[in-house]
C-alpha positions in Angstrom: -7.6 0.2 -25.0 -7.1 -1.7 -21.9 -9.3 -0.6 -19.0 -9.3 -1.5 -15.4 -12.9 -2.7 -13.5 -13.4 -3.5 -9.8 -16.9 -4.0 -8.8 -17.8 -4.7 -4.9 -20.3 -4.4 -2.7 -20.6 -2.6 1.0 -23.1 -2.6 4.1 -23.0 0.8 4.0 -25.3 4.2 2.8 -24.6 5.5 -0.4 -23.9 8.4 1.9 -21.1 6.9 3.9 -19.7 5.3 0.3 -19.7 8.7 -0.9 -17.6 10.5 1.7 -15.0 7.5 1.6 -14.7 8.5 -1.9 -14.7 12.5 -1.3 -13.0 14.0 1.8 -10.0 13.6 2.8 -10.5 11.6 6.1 -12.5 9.3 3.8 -9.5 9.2 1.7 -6.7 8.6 4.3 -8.6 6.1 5.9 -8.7 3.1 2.7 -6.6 5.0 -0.5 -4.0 6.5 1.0 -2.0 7.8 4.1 -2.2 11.5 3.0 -5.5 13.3 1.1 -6.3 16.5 0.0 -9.5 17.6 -1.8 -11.6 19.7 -2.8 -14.3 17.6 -4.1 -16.8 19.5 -6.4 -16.0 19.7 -10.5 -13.1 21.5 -11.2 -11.5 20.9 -7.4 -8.2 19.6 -7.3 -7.3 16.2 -5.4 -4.1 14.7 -4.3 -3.7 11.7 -2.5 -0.2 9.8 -0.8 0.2 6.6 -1.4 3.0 4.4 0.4 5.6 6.2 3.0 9.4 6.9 2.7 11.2 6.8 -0.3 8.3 4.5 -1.7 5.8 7.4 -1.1 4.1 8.4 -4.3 1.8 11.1 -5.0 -1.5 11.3 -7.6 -2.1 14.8 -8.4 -5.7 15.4 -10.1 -9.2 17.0 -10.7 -12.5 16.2 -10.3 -13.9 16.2 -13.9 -17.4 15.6 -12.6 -19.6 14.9 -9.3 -23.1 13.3 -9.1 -23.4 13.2 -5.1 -24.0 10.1 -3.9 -24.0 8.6 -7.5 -20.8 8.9 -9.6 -17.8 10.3 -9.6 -14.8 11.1 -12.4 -11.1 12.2 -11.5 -8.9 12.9 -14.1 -5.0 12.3 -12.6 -2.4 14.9 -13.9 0.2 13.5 -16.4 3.6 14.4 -14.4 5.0 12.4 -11.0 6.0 8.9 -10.7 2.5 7.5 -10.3 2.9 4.6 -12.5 -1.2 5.3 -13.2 -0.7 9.3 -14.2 -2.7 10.3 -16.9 -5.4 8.0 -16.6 -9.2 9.0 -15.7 -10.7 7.3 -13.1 -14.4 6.9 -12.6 -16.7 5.5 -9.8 -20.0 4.6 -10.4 -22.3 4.3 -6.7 -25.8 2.6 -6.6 -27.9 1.4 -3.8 -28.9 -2.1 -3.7 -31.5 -2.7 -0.6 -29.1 -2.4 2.5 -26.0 -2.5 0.5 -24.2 -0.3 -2.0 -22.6 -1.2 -5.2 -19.6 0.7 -6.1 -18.2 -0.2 -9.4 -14.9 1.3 -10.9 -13.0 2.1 -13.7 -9.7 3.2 -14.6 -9.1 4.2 -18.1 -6.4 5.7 -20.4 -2.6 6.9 -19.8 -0.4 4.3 -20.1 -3.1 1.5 -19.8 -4.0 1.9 -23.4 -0.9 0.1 -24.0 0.5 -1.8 -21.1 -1.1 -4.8 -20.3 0.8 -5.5 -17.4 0.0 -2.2 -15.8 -3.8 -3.0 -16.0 -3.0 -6.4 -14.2 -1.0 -4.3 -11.4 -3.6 -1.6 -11.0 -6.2 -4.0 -11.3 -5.2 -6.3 -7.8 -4.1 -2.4 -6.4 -8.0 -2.2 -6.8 -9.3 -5.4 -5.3 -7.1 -4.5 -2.0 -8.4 -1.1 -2.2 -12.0 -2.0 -2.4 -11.7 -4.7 0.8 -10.4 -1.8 2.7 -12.9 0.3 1.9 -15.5 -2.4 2.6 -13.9 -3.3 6.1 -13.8 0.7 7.1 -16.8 1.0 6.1 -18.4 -2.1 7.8 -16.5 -2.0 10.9 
């Protein structure tokens, strides 16, 4: 089974890292140009990606919450995201002045589509440096 990894790290608290990762301004401001969530396990998240007709929407949950430490959202299987169905997991650790945040995105249609995992994988390595400059700016 293919699986996507990003690994980076950010000037920034694990704090900071983890409200990028769980409210909504956090979200709007490096994932997406929409966010809603409700980030504890169970809560349901939905983030906009792209505007106009190239707008897409990932519809999820929050399987599980460590604060400040890890984090697992399982997207819903329906919509047009090309990575529905897939579970998503961050992992957030404090190095010194810096924190590592490490990612991986698992299952849906990455088990089988090899060319997906290479498209969601450079998706991921934008993401991350615009995470890391809102964060460090």
């Amino acid at each position: 089974m293919a699986k996507v990894r990003q690994q980076i790290t950010i000037e920034a608290s694990s704090r900071a890292v983890w409200n990028a990762l769980t409210t909504a301004d956090g979200l709007d401001g490096w994932f997406g140009t929409e966010a809603r969530c409700d980030a504890r396990d169970g809560g349901r998240i939905s983030v906009v990606t792209g505007e106009g007709d190239d707008a897409v929407e990932r519809r999820g949950s929050f399987h599980s919450l460590k604060p400040t430490r890890a984090i697992e959202i399982l997207w819903d299987d329906v919509g047009k995201a090309d990575d529905k169905g897939t579970r998503l997991q961050f992992q957030i650790g404090r190095d010194g002045v810096e924190t590592k945040i490490h990612v991986v995105q698992s299952g849906g249609a990455l088990s089988e589509d090899e060319d997906l995992a290479s498209t969601l994988e450079s998706r991921w390595k934008d993401a991350l440096l615009r995470l890391r400059e809102m964060l460090e700016d």
